[in-house]
N, C-alpha and C positions, 0 to 999 in steps of 0.2 A: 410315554414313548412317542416317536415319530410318528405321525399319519396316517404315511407312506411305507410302512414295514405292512410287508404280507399278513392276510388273514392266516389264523390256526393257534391253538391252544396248545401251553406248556403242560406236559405231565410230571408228576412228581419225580423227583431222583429217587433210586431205589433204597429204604433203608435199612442196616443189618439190625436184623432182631434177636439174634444170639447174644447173647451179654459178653460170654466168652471172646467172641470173634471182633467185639467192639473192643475190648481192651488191648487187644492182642492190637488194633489197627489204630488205637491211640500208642500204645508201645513205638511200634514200628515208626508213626509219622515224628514225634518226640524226638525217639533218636536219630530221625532224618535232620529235624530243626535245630537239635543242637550241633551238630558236625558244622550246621551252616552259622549260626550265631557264635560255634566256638573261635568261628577261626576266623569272625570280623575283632577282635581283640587281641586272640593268639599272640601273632608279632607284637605285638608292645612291649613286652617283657623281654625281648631279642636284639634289639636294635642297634645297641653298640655289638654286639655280635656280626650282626649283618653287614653293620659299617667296616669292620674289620678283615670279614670272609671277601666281600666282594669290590676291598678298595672304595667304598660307596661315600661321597657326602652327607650329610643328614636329610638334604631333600631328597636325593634320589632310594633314600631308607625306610622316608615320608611316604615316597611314593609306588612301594615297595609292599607297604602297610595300606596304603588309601586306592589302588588300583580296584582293589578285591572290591571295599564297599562302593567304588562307581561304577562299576560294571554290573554290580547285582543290583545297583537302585535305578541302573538305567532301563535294565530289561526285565522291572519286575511287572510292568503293567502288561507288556507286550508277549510277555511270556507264561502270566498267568490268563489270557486269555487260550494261547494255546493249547494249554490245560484242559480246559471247559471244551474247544472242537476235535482236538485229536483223543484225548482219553487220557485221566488222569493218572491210570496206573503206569502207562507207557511214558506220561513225562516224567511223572516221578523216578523209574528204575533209570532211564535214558538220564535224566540229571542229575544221577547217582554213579551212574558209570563216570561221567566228564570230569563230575568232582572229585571222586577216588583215581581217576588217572590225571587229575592235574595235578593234587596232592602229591600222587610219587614222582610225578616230576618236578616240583618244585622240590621235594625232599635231596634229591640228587643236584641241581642246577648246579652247573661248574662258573655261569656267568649270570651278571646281573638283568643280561637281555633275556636268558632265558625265566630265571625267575620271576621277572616281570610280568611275560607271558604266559606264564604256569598259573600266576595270581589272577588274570585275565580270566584264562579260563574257569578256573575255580568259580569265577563269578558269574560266566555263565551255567555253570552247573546250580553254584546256588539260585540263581533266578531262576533255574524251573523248579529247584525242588522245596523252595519256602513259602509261594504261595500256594501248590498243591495240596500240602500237610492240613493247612486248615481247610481250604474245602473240601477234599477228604473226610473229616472230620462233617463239616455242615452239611453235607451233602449224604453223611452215611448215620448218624446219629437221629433217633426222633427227637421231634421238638423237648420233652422231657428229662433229656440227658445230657440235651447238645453246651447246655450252660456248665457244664461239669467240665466235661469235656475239652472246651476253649479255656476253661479255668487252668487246667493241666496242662495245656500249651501257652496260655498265658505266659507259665509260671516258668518254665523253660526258655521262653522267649523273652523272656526278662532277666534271668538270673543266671541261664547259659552261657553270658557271654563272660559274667566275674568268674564264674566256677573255669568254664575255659583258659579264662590268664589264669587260673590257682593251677590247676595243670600245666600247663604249660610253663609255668616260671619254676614248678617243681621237676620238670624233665628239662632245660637248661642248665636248672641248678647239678645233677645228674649225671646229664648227659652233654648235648649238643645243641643247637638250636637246630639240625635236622631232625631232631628226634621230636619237635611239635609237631609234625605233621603225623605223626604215629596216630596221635588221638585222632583226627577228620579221617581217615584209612579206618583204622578200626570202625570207627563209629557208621559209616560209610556204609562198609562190609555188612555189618550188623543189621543196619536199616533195611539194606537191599534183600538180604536173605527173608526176612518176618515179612518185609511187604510183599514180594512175591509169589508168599503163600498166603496171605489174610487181606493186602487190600481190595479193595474191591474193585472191577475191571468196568468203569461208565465214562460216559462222557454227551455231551451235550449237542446234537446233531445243528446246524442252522442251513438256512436255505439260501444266505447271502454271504456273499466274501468277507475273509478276512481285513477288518480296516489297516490296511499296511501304510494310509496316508498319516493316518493316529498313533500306530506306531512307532513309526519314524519321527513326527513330529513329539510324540513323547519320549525319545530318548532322546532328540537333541535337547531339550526340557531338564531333564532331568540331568544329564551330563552336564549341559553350562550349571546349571542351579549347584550341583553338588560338589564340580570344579572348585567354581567361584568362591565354596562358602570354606573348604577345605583349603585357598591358596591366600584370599582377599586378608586373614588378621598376619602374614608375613609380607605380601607385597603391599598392602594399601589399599582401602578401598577406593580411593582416589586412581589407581594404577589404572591406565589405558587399557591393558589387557583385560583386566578384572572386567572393565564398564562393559567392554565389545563382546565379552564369552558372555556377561551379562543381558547386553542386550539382544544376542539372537536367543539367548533360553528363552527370556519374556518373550521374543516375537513368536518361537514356538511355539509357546506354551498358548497364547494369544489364537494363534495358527490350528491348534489343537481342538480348543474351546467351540471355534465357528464352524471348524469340522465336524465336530464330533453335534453339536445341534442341527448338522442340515442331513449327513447321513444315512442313512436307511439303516446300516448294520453297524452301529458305534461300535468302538472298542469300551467306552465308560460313556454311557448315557451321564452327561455332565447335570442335566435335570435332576436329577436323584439329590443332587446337593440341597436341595430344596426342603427336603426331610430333616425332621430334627434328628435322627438317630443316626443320619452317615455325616452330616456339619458338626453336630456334638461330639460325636466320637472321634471322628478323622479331628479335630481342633485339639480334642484334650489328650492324645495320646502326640500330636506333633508337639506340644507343648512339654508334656510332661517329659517324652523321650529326649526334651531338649533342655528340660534342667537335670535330668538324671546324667544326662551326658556330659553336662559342662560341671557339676560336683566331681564327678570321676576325674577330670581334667584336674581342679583345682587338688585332691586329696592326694594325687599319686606324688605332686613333688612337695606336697608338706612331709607325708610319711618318709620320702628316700632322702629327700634334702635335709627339712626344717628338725624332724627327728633321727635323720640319719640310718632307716632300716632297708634292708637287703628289697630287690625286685618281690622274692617269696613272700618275705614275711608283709610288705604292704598291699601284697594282694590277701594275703588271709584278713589284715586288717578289716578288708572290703567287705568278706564273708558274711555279718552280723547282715549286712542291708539286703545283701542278695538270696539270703535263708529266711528272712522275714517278707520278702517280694513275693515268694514262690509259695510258703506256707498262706500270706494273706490271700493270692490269688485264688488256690483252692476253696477259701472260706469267702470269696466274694458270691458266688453264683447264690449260694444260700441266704445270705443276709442281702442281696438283691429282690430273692423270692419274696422275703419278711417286710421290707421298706420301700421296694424300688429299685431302677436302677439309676436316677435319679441322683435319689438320697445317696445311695453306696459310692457311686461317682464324686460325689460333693464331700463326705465324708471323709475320702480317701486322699482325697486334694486337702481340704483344712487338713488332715494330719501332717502330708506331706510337707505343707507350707510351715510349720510350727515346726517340721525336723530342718528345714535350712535356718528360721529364726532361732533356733538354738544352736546350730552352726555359727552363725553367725556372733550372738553374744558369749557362748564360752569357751568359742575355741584363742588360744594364746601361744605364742612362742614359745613358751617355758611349760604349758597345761600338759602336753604329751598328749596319749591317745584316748584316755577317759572323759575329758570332756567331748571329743568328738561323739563317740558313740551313742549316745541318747539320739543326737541327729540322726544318724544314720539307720538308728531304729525305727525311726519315725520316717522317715524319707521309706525304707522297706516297704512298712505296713500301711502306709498310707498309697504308694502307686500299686501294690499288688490290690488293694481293693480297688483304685479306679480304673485299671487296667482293664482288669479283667468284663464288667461289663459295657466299657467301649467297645474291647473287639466284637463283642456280642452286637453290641448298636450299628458298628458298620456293617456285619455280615447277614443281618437279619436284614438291614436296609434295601440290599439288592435280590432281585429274583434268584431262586437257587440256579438255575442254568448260566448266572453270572458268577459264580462262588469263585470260581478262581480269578475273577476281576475284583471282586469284592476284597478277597485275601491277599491279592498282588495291592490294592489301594493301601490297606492295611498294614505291611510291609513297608511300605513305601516312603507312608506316614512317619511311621517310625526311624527310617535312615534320613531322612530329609529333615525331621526333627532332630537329632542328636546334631548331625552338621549344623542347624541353625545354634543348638544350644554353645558348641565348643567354640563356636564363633564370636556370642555374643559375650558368654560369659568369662570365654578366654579374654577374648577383649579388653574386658572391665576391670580384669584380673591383671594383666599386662599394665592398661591405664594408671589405675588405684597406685599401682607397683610402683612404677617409674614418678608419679607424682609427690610420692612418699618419699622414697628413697634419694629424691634432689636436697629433702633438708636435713639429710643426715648424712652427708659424706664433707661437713668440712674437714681440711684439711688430709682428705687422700689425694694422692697424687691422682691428674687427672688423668692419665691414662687406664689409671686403674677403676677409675671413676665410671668411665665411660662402656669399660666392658659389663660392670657392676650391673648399670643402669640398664641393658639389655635386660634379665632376668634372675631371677634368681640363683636357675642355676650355672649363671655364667660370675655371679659374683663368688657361689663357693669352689668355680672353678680356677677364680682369680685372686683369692685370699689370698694364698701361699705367697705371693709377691707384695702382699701389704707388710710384711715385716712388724713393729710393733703396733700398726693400728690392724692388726688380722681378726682381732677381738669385735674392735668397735666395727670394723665391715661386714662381718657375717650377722651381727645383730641387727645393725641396720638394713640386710638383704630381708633375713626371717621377720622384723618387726614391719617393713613394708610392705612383706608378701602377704602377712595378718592383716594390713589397710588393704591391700586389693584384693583380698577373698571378702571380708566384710563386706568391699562393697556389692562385688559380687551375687554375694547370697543374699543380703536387701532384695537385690533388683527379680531376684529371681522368686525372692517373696513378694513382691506386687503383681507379679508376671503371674502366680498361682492366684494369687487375692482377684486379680479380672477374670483369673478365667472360673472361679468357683461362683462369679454374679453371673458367666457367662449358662455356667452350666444349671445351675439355678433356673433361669431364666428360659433357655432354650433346651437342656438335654432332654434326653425320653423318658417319657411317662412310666413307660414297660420297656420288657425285651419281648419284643413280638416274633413270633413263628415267622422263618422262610417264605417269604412271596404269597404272605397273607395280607390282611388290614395294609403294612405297609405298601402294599403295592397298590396305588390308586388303577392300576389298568392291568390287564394280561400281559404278557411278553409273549406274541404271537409269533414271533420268527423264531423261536426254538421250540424241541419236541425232544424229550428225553428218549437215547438210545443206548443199551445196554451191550457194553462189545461182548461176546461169546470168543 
């Protein structure tokens, strides 16, 4: 730590020892987390809907869907410190009200301006209430149970968001696309009532200001970064706009760094990176959340396209990875105890990496959905085990009076990863596509050629006008789209093969207790206070 932070010593956060009362406040935080991870997916399954209802373009449909998660990854650092000074139970119900009243107004919005702004908020609601949940959680659990514990939120924080589109594409099919917001309302409700009465009411007293320069300079960071990486594979990365929102995030981010080292009261003492267990962990879950993100990408238009199935039935498809996520997760805290968390970490990577290499080798245009799934099992059970003690390695990394810094990092990690992943591997997937697909249109007319060459599904949106080559175009769209997921999934198997030398190498040894061993020094400017 700094110097120059005042003398005085951290006391423990208070922790509940009812067994009872701890489940009841894993219950409660859970169903807070998923309201907020159901409904960064939700709209996807809506969109030609939305295009419809509100006259919308596809970008402004885009943006419709993308508002939500930059507005929660912008304020997740700044708002889980809040957390930590004002009192966690107070952020949490207060980010529970914002959400469940942006929800109903989004549910009703008569114009696109308004929905916009509904989605906005929502995201501010989720930024206070998805880092809370886990420190919550670290903050209230003993060392002995607390690996359970993030297992179980792991396991929702990974698997909540496919189960989310499974709802939700089953209440379109149904109902309305108003009718997805039913779930985050309910669920909302739910959360807010159980935490009320079982969370626990603390919070972390300091003696020095709020960093509002860190901030600020963390959300222009995180806004340009997440813009960028969300607009950069339609405009160009080449595109002027892209470079300029690009280069003030870096300066930010740049701007942030030097702040947050000279300080007194950081918002993220940036030193702590120095540790193997928050650079391991923050590395392997931006990674991993960043090829889980870009397989989602590439499987949603093999299933609706290449095999031709309903929004519904291709999100059940999904189900096998995201029930295998959430089961391994629970099973990682234990086979951590056994081996490591290390080993569990690196284990759960080599799996994962062997379910895209088998993506990769047997999936085919004419295979259908069976060769898929062995991948997807394996992509499943391989991230729920490394998942789970990552978030352990980053939460254990920082002082407990940081917890809601630590679990905002955490967070954070993870949206900032998927965006890199749908970037890169959309990319590849795009690239592979188009390169393929130039030696297999002799003879279409080039008009038709050219809309083809966009995408896939702009060629089976363009068949109908090939007249007798409508055969040979839709094979040539599916047999290209197979070259640019292949290559895809490679790249995304060397990307797992580094970071398993990476995690080798550098992860933790153990998962150590809260603001023990890991802390080389006290954290003297906080003093644990109990609101009454």
């Amino acid at each position: 730590m700094n110097a120059n932070e005042p003398s005085g010593a951290a006391s423990a956060a208070p922790v509940i020892e009812d067994p009872r009362r701890r489940r009841t406040i894993l219950i409660a935080v859970c169903i807070a987390l998923m309201s907020v991870v159901a409904s960064v997916s939700g709209l996807n399954v809506a969109q030609p809907q939305l295009a419809d209802t509100f006259a919308a373009s596809q970008g402004q449909v885009l943006w419709i869907i993308n508002v939500y998660t930059l507005t929660l990854a912008a304020l997740l650092l700044p708002l889980g410190a809040v957390g930590d000074r004002w009192g966690r139970k107070p952020v949490l119900l207060l980010g529970l009200a914002v959400f469940g009243i942006a929800n109903i107004a989004a549910s009703i919005a008569p114009t696109i301006e308004i929905m916009v702004a509904a989605r906005v908020l929502a995201g501010v609601g989720a930024a206070m209430i998805m880092p809370v949940t886990l420190s919550v959680i670290t903050a209230s659990f003993p060392d002995e149970e607390r690996s359970k514990a993030i297992g179980v939120w792991t396991a929702v924080a990974g698997g909540g968001g496919i189960l989310g589109m499974y709802l939700s594409a089953l209440l379109v099919d149904i109902a309305t696309w108003r009718w997805l917001f039913i779930l985050p309302i309910a669920l909302t409700g739910t959360a807010a009532m159980i935490a009320a009465r079982s969370v626990p009411n603390s919070h972390e007293r300091t003696t020095g200001r709020y960093d509002f320069v860190g901030a600020i300079t963390s959300v222009i960071a995180a806004v340009g970064i997440t813009y960028a990486l969300h607009e950069a594979p339609s405009l160009g990365w080449d595109d002027t706009s892209i470079l300029g929102i690009l280069g003030v995030a870096v300066s930010a981010a740049i701007i942030f760094v030097v702040w947050e080292l000279h300080t007194p009261t950081p918002l993220l003492d940036v030193r702590h990176f120095q540790k193997r267990d928050l650079s391991s962990g923050s590395t392997l879950l931006l990674v991993l959340f960043g090829v889980q993100a870009g397989v989602s990408l590439v499987l949603y238009p093999f299933f609706q396209i290449v095999l031709g199935w309903s929004g519904l039935l291709s999100t059940l498809a999904m189900m096998p990875m995201a029930v295998l996520m959430m089961l391994a997760s629970g099973l990682a805290p234990k086979l951590a105890a056994r081996i490591g968390a290390r080993a569990t970490m690196s284990t759960g990577l080599l799996i994962a990496g062997i379910g895209l290499a088998l993506m990769a080798v047997l999936v085919s245009a004419d295979g259908g959905y069976l060769p898929v799934l062995p991948g997807l099992i394996a992509m499943g059970l391989g991230a729920g085990l490394a998942m789970t003690p990552s978030t352990e390695a980053i939460t254990s990394s920082l002082p407990r009076e940081q917890q809601g810094v630590a679990s905002a990092l955490n967070d954070l990690t993870r949206e900032l990863g998927a965006a890199l992943g749908i970037a890169l591997l959309g990319g590849l997937l795009t690239a592979g596509y188009q390169a393929a697909i130039d030696q297999r249109l002799d003879g279409i007319p080039d008009s038709i050629a050219g809309t083809a060459r966009e995408g896939i599904a702009n060629a089976a949106a363009v068949s109908s006008q090939a007249g007798s080559q409508t055969e040979q175009l839709i094979n040539a769209a599916q047999e290209s789209f197979i070259t640019g997921w292949q290559q895809a999934m490679w790249v995304g198997v060397g990307v797992i093969a580094a970071l398993v030398i990476y995690v080798v190498l550098r992860g933790p040894t153990s998962t150590s207790p809260i603001n023990d061993a890991n802390d080389a020094e006290p954290t003297p400017q906080y003093s644990q206070q109990p609101i009454q």
